[in-house]
N, C-alpha and C positions, 0 to 999 in steps of 0.2 A: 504494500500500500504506500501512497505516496502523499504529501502532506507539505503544501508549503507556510514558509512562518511568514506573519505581518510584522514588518518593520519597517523604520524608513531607509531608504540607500545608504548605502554607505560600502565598506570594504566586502567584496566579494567572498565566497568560500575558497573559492580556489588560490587568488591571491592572499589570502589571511595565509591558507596552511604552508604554500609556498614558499609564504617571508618567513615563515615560523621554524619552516625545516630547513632554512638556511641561516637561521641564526641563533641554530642552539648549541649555541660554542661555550669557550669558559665559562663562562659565570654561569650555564645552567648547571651544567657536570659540578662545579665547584657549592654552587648553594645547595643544590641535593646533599651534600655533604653534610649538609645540619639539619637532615631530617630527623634523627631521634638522636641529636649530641654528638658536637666535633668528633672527625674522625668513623662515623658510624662505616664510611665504606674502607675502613683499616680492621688490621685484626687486633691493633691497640685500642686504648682507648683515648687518645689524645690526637687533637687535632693537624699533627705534623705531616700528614699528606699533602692537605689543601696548602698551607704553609711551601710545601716545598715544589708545589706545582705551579703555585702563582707568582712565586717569588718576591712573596713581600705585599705592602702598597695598602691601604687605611679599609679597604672594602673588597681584597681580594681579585682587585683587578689588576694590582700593581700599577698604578695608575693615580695617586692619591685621591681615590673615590669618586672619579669622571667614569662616568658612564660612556664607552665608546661603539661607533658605528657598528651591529650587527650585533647588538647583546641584546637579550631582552627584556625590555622593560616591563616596569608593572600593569602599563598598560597592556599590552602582549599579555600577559599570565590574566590580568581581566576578561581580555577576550577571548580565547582560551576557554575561563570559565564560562564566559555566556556563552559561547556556543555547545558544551557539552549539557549547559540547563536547559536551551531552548530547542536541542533534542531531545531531553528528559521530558520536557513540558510538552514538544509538542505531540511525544509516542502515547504519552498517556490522555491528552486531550482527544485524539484521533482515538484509542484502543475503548475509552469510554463512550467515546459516540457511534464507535462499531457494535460493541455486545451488549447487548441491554441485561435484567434483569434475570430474563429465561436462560438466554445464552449461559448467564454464571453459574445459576440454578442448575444447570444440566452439565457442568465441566467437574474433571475427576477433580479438580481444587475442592472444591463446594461437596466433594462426598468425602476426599479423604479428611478434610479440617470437621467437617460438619459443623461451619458454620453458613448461616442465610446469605441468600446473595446480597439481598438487600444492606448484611453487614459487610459485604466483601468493594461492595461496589464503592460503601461511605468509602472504608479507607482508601481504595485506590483514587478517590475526588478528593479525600487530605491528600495523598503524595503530589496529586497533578497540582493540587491550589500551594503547597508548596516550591513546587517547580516553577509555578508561574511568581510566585512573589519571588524566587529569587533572580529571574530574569528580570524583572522589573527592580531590584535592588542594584544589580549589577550594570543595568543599561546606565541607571541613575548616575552611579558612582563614574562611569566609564565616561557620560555627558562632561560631568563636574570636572574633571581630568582634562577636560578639552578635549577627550576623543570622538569620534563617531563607532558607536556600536556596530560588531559586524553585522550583514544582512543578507539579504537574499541567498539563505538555507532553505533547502528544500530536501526533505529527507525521504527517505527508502526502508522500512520495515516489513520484515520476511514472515509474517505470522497471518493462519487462517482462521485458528481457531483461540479460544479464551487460553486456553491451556497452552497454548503455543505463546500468546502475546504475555503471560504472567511469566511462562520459560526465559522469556526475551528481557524484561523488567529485573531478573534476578541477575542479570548478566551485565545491565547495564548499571544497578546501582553501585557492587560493589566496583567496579569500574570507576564512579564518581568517586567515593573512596577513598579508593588507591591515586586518584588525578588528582585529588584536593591535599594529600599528604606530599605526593612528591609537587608541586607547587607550591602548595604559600610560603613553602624555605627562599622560593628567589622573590618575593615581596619586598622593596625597599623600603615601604610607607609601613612602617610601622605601625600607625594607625590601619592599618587593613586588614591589618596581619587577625585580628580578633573577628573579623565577619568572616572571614574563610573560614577560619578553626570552628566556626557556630553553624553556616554553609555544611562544613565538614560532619560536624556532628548529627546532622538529620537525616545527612547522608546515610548514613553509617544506618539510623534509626529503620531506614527505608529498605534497605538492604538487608537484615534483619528480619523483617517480617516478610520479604518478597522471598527469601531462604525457606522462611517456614509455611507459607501460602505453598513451597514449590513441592513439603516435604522434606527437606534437608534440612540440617544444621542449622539453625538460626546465628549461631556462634561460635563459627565451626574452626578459631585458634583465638591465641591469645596474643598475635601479633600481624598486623596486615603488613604486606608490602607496599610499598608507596611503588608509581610506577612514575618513569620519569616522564614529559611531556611528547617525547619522540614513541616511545608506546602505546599511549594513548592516543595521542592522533592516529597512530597504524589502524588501532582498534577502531576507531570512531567513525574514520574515512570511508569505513565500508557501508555506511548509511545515512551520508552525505551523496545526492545526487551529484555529479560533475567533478568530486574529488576524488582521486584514487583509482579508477576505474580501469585504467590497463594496470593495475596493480595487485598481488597477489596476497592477504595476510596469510602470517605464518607464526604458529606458537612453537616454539623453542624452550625443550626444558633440560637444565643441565640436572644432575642426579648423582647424588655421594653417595655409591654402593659398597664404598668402604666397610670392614667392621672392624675390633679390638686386636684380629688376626692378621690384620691385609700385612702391614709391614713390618718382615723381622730382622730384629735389631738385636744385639749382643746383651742388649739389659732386654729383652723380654720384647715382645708384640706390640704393635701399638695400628691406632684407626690411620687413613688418611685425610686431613679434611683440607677441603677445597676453597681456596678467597673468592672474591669478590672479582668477578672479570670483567673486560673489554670487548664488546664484538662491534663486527660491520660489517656492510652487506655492502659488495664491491662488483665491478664489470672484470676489472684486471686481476694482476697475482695479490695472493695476501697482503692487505696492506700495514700489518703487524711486525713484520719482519722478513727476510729472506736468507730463506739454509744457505750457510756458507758465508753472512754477512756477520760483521757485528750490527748487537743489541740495539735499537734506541733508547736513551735515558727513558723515555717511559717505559716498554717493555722492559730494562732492568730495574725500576720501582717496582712493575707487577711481580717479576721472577723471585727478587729477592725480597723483598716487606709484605706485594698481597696489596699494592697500591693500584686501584686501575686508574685512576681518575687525569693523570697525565697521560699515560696511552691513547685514552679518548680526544683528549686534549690535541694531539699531535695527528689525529685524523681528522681536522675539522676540515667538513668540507668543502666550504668557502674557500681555505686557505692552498687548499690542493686543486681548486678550480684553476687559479691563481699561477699557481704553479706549474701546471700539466697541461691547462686549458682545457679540459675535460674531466668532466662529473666520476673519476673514476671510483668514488665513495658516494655511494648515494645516502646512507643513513649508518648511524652509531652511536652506541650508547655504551651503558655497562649495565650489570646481571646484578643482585644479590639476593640474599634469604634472609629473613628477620623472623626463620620458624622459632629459633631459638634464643629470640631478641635482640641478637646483636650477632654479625659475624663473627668466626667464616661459617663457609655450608659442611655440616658436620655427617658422619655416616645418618645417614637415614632423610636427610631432607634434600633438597631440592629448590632450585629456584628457573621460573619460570618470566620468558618476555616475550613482545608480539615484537613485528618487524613484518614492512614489505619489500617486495621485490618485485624485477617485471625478468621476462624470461633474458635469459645469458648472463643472469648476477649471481653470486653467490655467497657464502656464508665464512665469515672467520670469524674466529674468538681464542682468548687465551683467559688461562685459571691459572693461579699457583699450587704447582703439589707442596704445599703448607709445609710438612716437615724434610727440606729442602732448604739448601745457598739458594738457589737461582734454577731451580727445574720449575716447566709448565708446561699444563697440557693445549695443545693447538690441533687444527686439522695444518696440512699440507701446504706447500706453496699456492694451490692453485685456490684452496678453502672449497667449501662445499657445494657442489651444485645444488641451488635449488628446482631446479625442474632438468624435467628429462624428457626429451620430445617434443618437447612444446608442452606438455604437463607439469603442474608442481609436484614438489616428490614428497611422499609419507613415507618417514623410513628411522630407524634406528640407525646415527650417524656416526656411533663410538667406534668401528671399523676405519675410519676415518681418520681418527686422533691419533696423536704420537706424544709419548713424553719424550719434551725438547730440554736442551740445559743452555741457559741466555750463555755462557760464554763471560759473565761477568764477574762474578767473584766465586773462589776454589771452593771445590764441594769436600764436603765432610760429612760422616756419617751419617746418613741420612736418620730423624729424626732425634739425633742422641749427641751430633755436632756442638758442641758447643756456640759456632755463628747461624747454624740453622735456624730458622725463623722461631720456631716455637721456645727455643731456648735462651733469645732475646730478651731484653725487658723490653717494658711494652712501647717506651714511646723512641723504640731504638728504629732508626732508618740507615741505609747502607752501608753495616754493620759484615764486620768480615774482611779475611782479604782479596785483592783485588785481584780480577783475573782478563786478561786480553787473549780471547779468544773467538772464534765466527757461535752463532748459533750454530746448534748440531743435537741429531736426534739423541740421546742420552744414551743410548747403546753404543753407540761410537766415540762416546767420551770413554777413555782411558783410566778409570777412576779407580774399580774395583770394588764397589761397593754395587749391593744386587737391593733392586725394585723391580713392585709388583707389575702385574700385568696391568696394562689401559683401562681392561674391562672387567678388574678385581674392584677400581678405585672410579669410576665414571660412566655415568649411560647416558648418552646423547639420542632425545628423538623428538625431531622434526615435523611439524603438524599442519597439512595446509587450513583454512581454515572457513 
């Protein structure tokens, strides 16, 4: 079903996501960084990544707190928000004036809750009257800014029946969620900063009860993932008419199939756990590194501390347009899990991200094997295909991976090293000595020291969507 929003003119869908996906460089990667307390995407607890990626400067841009061309501003993260509410508002304005009373009356919702329709219907007209005050909150604040709110959204919703459109509703709230956590950390207005986290929280209320309408878990952990703004738009663009459309979404979940036994060590067994990575979805070779080259300072942040946030950093795409003259990065971001409220991804969890691509692109990423100088896991020079034929691929990608050693500082017994990551304190960075050597698959390093198999400590699988 299709549905368009009244608004007045202003910035189009396609150019809003446009400008959006080109200018989620530093400062987005870097204010994510204080979504649950400096450093959350370290395996410390102290803010010395973002520190040593920006090098300095009063706001993190090194920059004495000038905001510069292609960062994004709070306006951007406002509009942003209005457009993921005035999809929220307009799915549930359209899905109420589709099913009436009977309709709900007669959906497996309404036998398994065994509640009335008539109670089913009120709340889903709190969530839409919700959704509409907060577009109308948001357009206000975005006026007062001096912006013009975006407009001419027209959306696309894949549902026939009541049961399908409540399916769809549970999908999109936590969604809001996860976009309202990993945003309001790049808010500069301070004053803002308290209507998002209130925004945020109804969300959250919405989402909740759309779980348990659906069956499921109403509260099903005790930590959400914030997803970053490149995520969300993946997601969101598939029900935006005109956005995204030669574009293919795709869930990506990395998986620590580690246990107590994976790695043995001279003092006894121990888990692998996995940091917080780096991916990007690219036309040419891996844009993380190349067998046989040395490290970039950001891959050797990730290899040895478990830092991704400068590796992201040194893929922006703007800056390789720049460089190359062509888009050879089309999107990138970083991974984490907050199953366990704070990294790294420990045996048994998982963290999951969306991403698109169009066909001839494919897929890199890099993780740190944690007890580890400087090993991580990657696919290949050439990274992952995502389609085959002209089809997208659904596939378990861990066949794919190889544990790599950056080439940057000398390895030592793996997990029981003394410079090995875990054996650090915690707000230790580039700790260890120093090693000038190419990346190289870890089996072809000379070391002597024996690790597990790829697919003892990692399961990669690729979902189109």
């Amino acid at each position: 079903m299709t549905q368009q929003d009244q608004t007045p003119p202003g910035e189009g869908p396609g150019e809003f996501f446009k400008r959006i996906g080109t200018k989620l460089s530093r400062r987005s990667f870097m204010a994510n960084s204080a979504i649950v307390g400096s450093g959350v995407l370290t395996l410390s607890a102290s803010g010395t990544e973002t520190a040593a990626a920006t090098g300095g400067g009063d706001d993190g841009h090194g920059n004495g707190g000038q905001v510069t061309p292609g960062e994004i501003t709070d306006l951007d993260v406002l509009q942003f928000a209005l457009t993921l509410e005035k999809l929220e508002y307009t799915f549930y304005r359209e899905g109420l004036e589709t099913f009436d009373q009977e309709a709900i009356n007669q959906s497996e919702a309404a036998e398994r809750t065994g509640d009335s329709a008539e109670s089913i219907r009120a709340r889903l007209e709190n969530i839409r009257d919700h959704e509409e005050a907060h577009v109308n909150v948001l357009t206000a604040v975005i006026e007062a800014l001096g912006g013009t709110p975006v407009s001419g959204l027209e959306f696309e919703f894949p549902y026939d029946t009541f049961d399908e459109f409540i399916a769809l509703a549970a999908v999109f709230e936590p969604l809001g969620v996860d976009a309202y956590a990993g945003a309001a950390p790049l808010i500069d207005t301070k004053l803002l900063v308290p209507t998002a986290l209130s925004i945020h929280s109804v969300e959250a209320n919405h989402a909740a009860y759309l779980r348990d309408l659906n069956g499921e878990n109403p509260v099903p952990q005790a930590f959400n993932n914030p997803q970053t703004m490149d995520s969300v738009v993946a997601q969101a663009s598939q029900f935006i008419v005109g956005v995204g459309d030669d574009q293919q979404l795709f869930a990506v979940t990395i998986e620590n199939v580690s246990d107590s036994n994976t790695l043995n060590t001279s003092e006894g067994a121990q888990p692998v756990p996995l940091s917080p990575g780096a991916y990007a979805v690219h036309s040419e070779g891996n844009p993380i590194f190349t067998p046989g080259e040395p490290a970039s300072e950001g891959l050797a942040r990730l290899a040895e501390d478990g830092f991704p946030l400068r590796l992201v950093n040194e893929m922006d795409i703007s800056l390789l347009q720049e460089l190359v003259g062509d888009e050879t990065v089309s999107e990138r971001g970083y991974f984490l899990s907050l199953e366990g409220g704070l990294p790294p991804l420990n045996p048994g969890e998982s963290a999951t991200f969306y991403l698109t691509a169009t066909e001839g692109e494919a897929l890199s990423f890099a993780t740190m094997f944690v007890p580890s100088n400087d090993a991580f896991f990657s696919p290949g020079e050439e990274g992952i295909s995502l389609f085959s034929n002209g089809s997208p691929v659904s596939c378990d990608a861990t066949d794919q991976l190889t544990l790599w050693d950056a080439g940057t500082e000398e390895n030592q017994p793996p997990g029981i090293g003394e410079d090995t990551k875990p054996n650090q304190p915690l707000t230790a960075i580039n700790v260890g000595p120093d090693e000038d050597r190419p990346v190289q698959p870890i089996e072809e390093v000379d070391d002597e020291f024996e690790y597990p198999e790829v697919s003892d400590v990692i399961n990669v699988t690729i979902e189109p969507q």
